[in-house]
C-alpha positions as CSV (number, residue, x, y, z in Angstrom):
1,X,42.7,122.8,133.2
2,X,46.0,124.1,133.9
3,X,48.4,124.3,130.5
4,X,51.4,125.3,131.8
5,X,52.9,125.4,136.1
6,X,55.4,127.3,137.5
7,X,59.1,125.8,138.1
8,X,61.4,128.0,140.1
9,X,61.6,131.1,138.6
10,X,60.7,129.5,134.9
11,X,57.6,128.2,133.3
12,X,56.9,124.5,132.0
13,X,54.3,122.9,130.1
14,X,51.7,120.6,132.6
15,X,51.3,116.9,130.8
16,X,47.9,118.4,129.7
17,X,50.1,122.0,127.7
18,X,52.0,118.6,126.3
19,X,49.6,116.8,124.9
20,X,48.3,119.7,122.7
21,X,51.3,120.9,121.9
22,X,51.1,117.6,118.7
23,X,47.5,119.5,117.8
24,X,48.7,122.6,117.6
25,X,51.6,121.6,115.3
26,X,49.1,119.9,113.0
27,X,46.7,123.0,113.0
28,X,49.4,125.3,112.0
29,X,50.2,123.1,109.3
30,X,46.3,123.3,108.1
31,X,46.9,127.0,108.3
32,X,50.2,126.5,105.8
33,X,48.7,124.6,103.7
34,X,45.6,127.0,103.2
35,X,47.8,130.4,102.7
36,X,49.5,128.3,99.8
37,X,46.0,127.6,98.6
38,X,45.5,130.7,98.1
39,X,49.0,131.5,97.0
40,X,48.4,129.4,93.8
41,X,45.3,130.9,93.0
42,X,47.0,134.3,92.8
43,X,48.6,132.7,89.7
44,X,51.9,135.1,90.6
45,X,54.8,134.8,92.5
46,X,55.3,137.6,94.6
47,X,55.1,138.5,98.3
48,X,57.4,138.1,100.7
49,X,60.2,135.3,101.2
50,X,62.7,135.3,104.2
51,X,65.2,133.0,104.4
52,X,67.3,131.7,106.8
53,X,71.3,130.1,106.2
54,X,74.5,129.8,108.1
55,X,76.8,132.0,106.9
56,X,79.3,129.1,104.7
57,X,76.3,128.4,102.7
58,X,74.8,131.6,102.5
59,X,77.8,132.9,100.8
60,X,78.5,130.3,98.8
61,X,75.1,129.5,97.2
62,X,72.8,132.4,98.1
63,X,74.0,135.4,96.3
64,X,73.5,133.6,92.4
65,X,70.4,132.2,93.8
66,X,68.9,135.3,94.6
67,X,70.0,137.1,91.5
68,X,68.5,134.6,89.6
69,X,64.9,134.6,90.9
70,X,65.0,137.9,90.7
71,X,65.7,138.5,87.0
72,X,62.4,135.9,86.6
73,X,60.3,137.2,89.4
74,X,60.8,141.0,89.7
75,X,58.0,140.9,92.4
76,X,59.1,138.2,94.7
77,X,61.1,139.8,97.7
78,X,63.8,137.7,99.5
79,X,65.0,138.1,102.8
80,X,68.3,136.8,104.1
81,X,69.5,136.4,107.4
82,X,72.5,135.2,108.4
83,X,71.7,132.5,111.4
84,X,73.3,129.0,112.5
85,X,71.3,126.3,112.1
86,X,69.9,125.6,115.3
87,X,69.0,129.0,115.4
88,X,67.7,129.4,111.7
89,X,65.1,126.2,112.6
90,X,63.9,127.9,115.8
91,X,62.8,130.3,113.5
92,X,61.2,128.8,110.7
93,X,59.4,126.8,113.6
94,X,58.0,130.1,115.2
95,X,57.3,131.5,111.6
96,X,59.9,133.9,111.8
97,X,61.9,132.4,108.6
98,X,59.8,130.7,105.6
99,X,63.0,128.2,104.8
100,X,65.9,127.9,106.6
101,X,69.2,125.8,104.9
102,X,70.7,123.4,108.1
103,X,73.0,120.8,108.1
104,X,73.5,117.4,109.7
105,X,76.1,118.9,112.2
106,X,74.2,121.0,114.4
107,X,70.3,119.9,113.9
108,X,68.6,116.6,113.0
109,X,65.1,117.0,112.0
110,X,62.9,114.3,113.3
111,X,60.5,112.3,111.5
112,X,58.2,113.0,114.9
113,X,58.3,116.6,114.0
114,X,55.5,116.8,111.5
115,X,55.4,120.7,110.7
116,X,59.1,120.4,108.6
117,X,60.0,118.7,106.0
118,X,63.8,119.2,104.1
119,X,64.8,118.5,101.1
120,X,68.4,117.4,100.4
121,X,70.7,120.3,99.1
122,X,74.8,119.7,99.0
123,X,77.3,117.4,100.5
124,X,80.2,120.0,101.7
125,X,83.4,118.0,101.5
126,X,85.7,119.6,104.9
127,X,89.2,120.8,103.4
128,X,92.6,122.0,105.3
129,X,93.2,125.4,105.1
130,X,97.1,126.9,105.3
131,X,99.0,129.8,103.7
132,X,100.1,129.3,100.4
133,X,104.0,129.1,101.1
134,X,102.9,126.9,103.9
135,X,105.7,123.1,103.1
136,X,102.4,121.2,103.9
137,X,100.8,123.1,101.0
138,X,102.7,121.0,98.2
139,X,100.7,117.6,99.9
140,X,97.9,115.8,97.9
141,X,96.0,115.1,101.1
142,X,96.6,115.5,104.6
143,X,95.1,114.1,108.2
144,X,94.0,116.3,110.9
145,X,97.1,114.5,112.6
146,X,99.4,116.0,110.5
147,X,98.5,119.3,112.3
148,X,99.3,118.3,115.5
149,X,102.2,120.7,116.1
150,X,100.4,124.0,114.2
151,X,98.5,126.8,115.5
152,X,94.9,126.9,114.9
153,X,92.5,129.7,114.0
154,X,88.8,128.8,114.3
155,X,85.6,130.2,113.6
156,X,84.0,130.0,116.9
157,X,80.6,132.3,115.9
158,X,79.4,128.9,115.1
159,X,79.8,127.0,118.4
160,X,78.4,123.7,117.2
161,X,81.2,123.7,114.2
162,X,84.1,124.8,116.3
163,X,83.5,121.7,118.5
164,X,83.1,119.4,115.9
165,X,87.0,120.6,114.7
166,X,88.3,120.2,118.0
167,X,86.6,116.7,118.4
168,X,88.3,116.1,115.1
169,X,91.7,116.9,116.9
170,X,91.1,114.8,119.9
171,X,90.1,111.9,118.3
172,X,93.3,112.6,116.6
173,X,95.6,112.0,119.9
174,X,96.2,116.1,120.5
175,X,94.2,118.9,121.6
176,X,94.7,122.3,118.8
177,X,96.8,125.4,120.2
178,X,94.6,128.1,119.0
179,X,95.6,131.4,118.0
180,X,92.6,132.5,117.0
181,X,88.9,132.5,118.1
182,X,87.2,134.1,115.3
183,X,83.7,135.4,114.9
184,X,83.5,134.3,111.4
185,X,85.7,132.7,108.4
186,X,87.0,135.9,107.2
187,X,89.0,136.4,110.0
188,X,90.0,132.4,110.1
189,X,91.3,133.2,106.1
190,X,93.4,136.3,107.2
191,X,95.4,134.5,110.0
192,X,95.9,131.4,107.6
193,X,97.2,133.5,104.4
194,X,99.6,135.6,107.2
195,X,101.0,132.1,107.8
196,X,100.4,132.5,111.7
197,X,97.8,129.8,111.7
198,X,95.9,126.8,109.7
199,X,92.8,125.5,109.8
200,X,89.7,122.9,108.8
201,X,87.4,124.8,106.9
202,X,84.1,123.9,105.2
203,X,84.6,123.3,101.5
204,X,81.7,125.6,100.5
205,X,84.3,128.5,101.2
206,X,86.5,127.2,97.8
207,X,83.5,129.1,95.9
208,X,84.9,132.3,97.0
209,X,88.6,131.1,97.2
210,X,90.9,133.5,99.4
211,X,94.1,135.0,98.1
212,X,96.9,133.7,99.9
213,X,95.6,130.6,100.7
214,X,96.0,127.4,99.6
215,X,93.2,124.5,99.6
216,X,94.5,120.6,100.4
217,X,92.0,117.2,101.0
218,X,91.5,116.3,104.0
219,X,91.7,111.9,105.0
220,X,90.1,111.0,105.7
221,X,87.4,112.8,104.2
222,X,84.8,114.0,106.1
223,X,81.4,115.9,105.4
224,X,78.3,117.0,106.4
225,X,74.5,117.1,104.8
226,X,73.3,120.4,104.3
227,X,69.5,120.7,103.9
228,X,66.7,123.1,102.6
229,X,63.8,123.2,105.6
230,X,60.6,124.2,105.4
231,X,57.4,124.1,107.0
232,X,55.3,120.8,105.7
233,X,52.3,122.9,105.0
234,X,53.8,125.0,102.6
235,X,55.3,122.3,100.5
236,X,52.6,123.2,97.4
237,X,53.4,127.5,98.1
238,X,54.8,129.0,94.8
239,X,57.5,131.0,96.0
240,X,58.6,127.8,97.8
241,X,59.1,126.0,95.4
242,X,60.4,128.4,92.8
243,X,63.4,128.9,96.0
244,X,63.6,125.1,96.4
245,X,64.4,124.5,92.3
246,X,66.9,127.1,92.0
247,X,69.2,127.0,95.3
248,X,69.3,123.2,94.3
249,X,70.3,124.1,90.6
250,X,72.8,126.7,91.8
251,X,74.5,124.4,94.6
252,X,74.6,121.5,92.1
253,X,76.8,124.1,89.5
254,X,78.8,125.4,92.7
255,X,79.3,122.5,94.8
256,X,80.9,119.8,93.6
């Protein structure tokens, strides 16, 4: 029986490849659940740990995280990798990444996909970026309307968030002149502090606040989930769970 058919010059699953495509989900998460087994019966948290995060929450969260399992685990390694969502659940899927953090804006994590589960980690409240000498600056709160006539810089490394900001603009009657297609929010903090461009940036960059730039609420408020995934079978592993107590003590002291 035939698993998978030519298509073109690509390969697709036949309806038989399908169908056990559910079994082999559930047999991996056997799999999980036994290296966790054994995990606990090492009585010692150590080993490997690779983990996955978009770079807003990496930065923001990460760093104290990791310094703080290691002062109580010497033996545990963590990985980081910088990857988007999307990208960071492809590879926790293919067992490339042991957690990955996501949020609600790129990747929805179905309740038909039975080898994750997530575990709820911040609410990131978006916030309007401009340079400090900026006359909107001195506002209490501002709409993405109130922008209209401004240059934008945007990070446009993360495809998925860049669109959502420029829905945000169209839905507000005008479509952003931008300046500035950055490949990350370092550059998007330069242009705004030069006062040559403004922009809606995720809150979880006011833990590392930028000189030169000031901070202002954005109406009406939006935000988006941000998650800790993992695969199901490894729910009882250790070093897991250890990760999954601390990042969600350190977001809930930096994130507010």
């Amino acid at each position: 029986m035939k698993l998978t058919e030519r298509v073109g010059r690509g390969v697709r699953l036949t309806p038989a490849g399908q169908a056990l495509v559910g079994y082999a989900e559930r047999v991996m998460v056997v799999l999980d659940e036994a290296r966790s087994a054994l995990a606990v019966l090492k009585r010692e948290i150590a080993g490997e740990l690779r983990v996955a995060a978009f770079p807003s929450v990496a930065s923001a969260v990460l760093p104290n995280t990791v310094k703080a399992l290691q002062q109580v685990f010497p033996r545990l390694h963590i990985i980081l990798e910088e990857l988007e969502p999307v990208d960071g659940l492809a590879a926790l899927r293919s067992w490339r990444a042991d957690i990955a953090l996501i949020d609600n804006l790129s990747t929805m994590v179905s309740a038909k996909q039975e080898s994750i589960e997530t575990v709820p980690l911040a609410e990131d409240v978006l916030s309007v970026a401009l340079a400090s000498d900026h006359p909107l600056s001195r506002k209490s709160s501002l709409s993405v309307a109130h922008l209209k006539h401004e240059t934008w810089a945007i990070d446009s490394k993360s495809s998925v968030f860049s669109e959502f900001i420029t829905n945000l603009c169209r839905r507000s009657g005008f479509e952003p002149r931008v300046n500035a297609q950055c490949r990350g929010f370092e550059m998007v903090g330069a242009m705004v502090a030069s006062g040559c461009s403004v922009s809606v940036v995720p809150g979880l960059w006011l833990v590392r606040p930028q000189a030169g730039v000031a901070w202002v609420k954005l109406r009406p408020e939006v935000r988006r989930k941000i998650y800790v995934a993992f695969r199901r079978g490894e729910r009882n592993h250790p070093a897991i769970n250890v990760f999954l107590e601390e990042v969600v003590r350190t977001a809930g002291r930096l994130v507010t």
